[in-house]
C-alpha positions as CSV (number, residue, x, y, z in Angstrom):
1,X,-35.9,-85.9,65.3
2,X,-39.9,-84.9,64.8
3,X,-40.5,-81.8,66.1
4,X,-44.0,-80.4,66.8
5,X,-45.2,-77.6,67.1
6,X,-46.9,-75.7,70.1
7,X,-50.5,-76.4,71.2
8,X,-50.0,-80.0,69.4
9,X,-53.5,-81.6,68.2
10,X,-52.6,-85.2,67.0
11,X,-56.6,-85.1,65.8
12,X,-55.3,-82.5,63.2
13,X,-53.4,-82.3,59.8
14,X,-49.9,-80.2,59.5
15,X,-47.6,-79.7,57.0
16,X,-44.5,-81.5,57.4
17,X,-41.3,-79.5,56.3
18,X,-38.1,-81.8,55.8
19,X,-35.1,-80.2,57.2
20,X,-32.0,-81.0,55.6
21,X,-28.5,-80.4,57.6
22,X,-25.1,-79.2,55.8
23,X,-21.5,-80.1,56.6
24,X,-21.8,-82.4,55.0
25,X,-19.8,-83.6,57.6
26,X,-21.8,-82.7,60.5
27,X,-25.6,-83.8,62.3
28,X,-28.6,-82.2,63.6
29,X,-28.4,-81.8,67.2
30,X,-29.7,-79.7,70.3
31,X,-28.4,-76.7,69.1
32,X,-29.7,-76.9,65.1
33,X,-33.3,-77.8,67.0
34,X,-33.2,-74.5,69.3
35,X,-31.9,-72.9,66.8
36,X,-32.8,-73.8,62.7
37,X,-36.9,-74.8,63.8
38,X,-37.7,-72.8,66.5
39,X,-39.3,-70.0,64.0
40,X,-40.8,-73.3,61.8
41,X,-42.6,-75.1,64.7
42,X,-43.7,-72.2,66.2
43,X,-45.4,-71.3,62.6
44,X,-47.2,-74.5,62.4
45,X,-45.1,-77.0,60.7
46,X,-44.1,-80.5,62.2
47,X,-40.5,-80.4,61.5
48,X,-38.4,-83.5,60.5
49,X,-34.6,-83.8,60.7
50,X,-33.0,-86.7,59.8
51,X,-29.1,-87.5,60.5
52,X,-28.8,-89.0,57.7
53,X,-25.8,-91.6,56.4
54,X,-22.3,-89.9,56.6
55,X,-23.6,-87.5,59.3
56,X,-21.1,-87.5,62.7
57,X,-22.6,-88.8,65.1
58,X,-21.2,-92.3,64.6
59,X,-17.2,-90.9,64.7
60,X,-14.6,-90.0,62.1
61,X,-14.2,-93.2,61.0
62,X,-18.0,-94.1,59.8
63,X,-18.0,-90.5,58.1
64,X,-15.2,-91.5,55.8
65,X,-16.5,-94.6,55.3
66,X,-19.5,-93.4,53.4
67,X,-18.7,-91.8,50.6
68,X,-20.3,-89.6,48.6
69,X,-22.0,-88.3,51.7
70,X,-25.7,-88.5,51.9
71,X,-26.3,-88.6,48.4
72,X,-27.9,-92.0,49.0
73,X,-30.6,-90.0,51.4
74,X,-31.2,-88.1,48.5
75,X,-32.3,-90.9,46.3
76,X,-34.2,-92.3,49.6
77,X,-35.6,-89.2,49.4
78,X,-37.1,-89.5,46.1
79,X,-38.7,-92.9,46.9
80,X,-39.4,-92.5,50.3
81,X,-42.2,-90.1,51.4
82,X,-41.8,-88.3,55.2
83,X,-45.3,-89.2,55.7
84,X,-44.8,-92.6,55.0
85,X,-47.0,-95.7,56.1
86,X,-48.7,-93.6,58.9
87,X,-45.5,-93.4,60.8
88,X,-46.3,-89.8,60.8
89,X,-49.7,-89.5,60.3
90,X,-50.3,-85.9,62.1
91,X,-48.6,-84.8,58.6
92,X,-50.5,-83.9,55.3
93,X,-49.0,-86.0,52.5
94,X,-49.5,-83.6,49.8
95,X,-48.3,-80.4,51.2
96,X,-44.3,-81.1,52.3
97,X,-41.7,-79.1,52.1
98,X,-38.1,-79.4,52.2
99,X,-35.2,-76.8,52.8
100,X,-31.2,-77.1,53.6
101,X,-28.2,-74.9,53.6
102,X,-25.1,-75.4,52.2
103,X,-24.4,-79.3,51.9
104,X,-28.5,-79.2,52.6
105,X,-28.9,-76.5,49.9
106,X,-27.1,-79.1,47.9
107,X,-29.6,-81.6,48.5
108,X,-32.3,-79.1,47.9
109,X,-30.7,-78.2,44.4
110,X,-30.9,-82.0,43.4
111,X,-34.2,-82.9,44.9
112,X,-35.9,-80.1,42.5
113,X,-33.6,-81.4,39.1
114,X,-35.2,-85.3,40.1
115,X,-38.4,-85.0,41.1
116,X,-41.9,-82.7,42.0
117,X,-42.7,-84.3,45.2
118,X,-42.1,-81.6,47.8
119,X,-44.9,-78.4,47.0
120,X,-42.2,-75.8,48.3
121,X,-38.2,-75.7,48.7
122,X,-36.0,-73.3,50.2
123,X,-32.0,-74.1,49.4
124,X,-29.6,-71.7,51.2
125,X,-26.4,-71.2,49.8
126,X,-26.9,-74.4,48.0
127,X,-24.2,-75.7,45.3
128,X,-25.8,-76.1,41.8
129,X,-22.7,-76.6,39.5
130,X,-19.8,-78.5,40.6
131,X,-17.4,-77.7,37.5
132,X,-18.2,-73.6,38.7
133,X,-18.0,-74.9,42.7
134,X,-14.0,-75.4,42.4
135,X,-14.3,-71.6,43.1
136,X,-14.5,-72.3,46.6
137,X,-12.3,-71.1,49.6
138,X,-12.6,-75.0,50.8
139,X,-11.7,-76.9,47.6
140,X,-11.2,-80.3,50.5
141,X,-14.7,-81.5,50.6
142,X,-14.8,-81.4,46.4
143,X,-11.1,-83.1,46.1
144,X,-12.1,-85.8,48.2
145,X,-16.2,-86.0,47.3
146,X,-15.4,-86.1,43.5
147,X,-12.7,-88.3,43.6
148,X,-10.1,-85.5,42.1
149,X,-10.5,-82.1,40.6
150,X,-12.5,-81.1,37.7
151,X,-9.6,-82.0,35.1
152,X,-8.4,-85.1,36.4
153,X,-12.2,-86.2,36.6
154,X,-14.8,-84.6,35.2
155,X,-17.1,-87.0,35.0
156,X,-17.9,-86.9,38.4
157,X,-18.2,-83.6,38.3
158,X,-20.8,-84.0,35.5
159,X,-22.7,-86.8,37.4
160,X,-22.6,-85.1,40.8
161,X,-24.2,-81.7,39.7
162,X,-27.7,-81.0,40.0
163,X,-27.4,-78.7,36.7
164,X,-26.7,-81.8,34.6
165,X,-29.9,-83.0,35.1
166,X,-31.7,-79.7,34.6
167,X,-32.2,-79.5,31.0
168,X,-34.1,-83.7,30.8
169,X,-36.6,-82.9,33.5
170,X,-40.6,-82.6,33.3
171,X,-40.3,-82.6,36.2
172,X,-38.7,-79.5,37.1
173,X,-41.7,-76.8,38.9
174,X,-41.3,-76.9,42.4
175,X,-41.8,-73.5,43.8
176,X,-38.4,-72.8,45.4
177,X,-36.6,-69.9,47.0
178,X,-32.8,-69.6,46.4
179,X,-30.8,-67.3,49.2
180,X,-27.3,-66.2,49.4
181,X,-24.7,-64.5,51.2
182,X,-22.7,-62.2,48.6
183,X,-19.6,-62.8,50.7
184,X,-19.9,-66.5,50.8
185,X,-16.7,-67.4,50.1
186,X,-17.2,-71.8,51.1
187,X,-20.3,-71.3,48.5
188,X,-19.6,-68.9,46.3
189,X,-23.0,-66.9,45.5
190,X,-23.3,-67.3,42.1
191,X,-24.3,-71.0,42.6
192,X,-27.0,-69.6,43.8
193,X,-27.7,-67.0,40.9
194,X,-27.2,-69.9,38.5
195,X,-29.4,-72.1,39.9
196,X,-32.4,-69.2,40.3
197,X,-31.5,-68.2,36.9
198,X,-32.3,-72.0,35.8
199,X,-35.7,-71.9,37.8
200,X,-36.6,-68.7,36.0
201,X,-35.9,-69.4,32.6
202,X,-37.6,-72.6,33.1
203,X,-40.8,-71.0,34.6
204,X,-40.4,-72.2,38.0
205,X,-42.0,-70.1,41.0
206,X,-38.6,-68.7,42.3
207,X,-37.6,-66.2,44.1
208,X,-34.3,-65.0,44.9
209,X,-32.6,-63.2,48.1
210,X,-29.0,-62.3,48.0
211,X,-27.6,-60.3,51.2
212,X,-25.1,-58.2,50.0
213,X,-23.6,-57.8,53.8
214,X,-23.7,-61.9,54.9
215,X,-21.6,-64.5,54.3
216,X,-22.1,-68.2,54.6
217,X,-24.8,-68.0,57.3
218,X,-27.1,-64.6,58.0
219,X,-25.7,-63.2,61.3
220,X,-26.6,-59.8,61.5
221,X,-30.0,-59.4,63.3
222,X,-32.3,-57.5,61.0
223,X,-31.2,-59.7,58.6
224,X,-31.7,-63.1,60.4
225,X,-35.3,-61.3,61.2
226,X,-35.7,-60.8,57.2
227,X,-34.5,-64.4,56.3
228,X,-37.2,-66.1,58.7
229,X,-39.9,-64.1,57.6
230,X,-39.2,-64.8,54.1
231,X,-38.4,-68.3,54.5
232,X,-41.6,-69.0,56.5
233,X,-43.8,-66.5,53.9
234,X,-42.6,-68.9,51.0
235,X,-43.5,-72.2,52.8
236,X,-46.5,-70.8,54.1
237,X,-47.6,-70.1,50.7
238,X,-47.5,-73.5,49.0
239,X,-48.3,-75.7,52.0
240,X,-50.8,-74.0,54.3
């Protein structure tokens, strides 16, 4: 789904910013366009959401056919640009951004260990560490993702963590802010703290936002307010 903003000029330029759904077991539809882009189009952006492989929308049955869910959209994503080939040429190609929660917080935690492409990230209650993730009130999704626990196989634990990959990367600087709930229980929090920790001791542009009242998702209304305004301050920064 492209979704552009108001007052559309197709004679003009916009950043593009790369929505990236959770679940992983789940899809964008009319309720994630109402309500995770109606602040971002309205601020400018052309916003992209892509179902991508393993999403639901094709039944049960194709989900568990693909495993590893979506990681192969990740890799795409490294090759593949969203402006790509004039398919969307309103966008500017060298001011994207990308942002996700939970499974797409995931993505947004391995997009900045493998590459510099994007100019700002956002990753909400993203999981970093996959060895520290068995913490989790939904230990399902890791059982059946990783092929087994963290014992019984670690190294696809190892291989399926964007922190392995943090310490061999030059390319390691996009901008990104990390958020979390405190009593995120499916993603515990300190994924979130070890990944901003990462960024900072690497000398990435970071900035963290932990609600100490919110769990998985940012319900309360001052605080949903605060989280929109923040997430659209960060991405206006690096791409306007």
């Amino acid at each position: 789904m492209l979704i552009k903003p108001p007052k559309f000029d197709a004679s003009k330029k916009y950043p593009l910013l790369v929505l990236l759904h959770g679940g992983p077991q789940t899809m964008w539809g009319i309720r994630g366009v109402i309500g995770g882009t109606s602040r971002c189009f309205r601020s400018g952006y052309v916003t992209l959401m892509i179902n991508r492989r393993g999403s639901t929308g094709y039944s049960q049955k194709f989900v568990m056919k693909s495993p590893m869910i979506g990681r192969k959209s990740v890799r795409r994503c490294n090759e593949r640009r969203g402006c790509h080939a004039g398919k969307i040429s309103v966008c500017r190609r060298e001011e994207d951004g990308a942002a996700g929660g939970s499974y797409g917080g995931y993505m947004v935690d391995w997009i900045a260990t493998h590459t510099d492409r994007f100019k700002a990230l956002v990753s909400h209650a993203g999981v970093y560490d996959k060895t520290s993730m068995y913490a989790t009130e939904e230990l399902w999704f890791e059982e059946h993702d990783l092929k087994g626990t963290p014992w019984s196989n670690p190294e696809s634990y190892k291989k399926w963590a964007a922190s392995t990959y943090a310490a061999a990367l030059g390319k390691y600087k996009t901008p990104t802010l990390v958020v979390a709930g405190e009593r995120d229980y499916r993603v515990p929090y300190t994924q979130s703290l070890e990944f901003f920790n990462t960024l900072q001791r690497q000398g990435v542009p970071s900035k963290l936002v932990v609600f100490p009242d919110e769990g998985h998702w940012v319900l309360k209304p001052l605080n949903s307010q605060f989280w929109y305004k923040t997430f659209i301050d960060w991405v206006d920064k690096y791409t306007k």
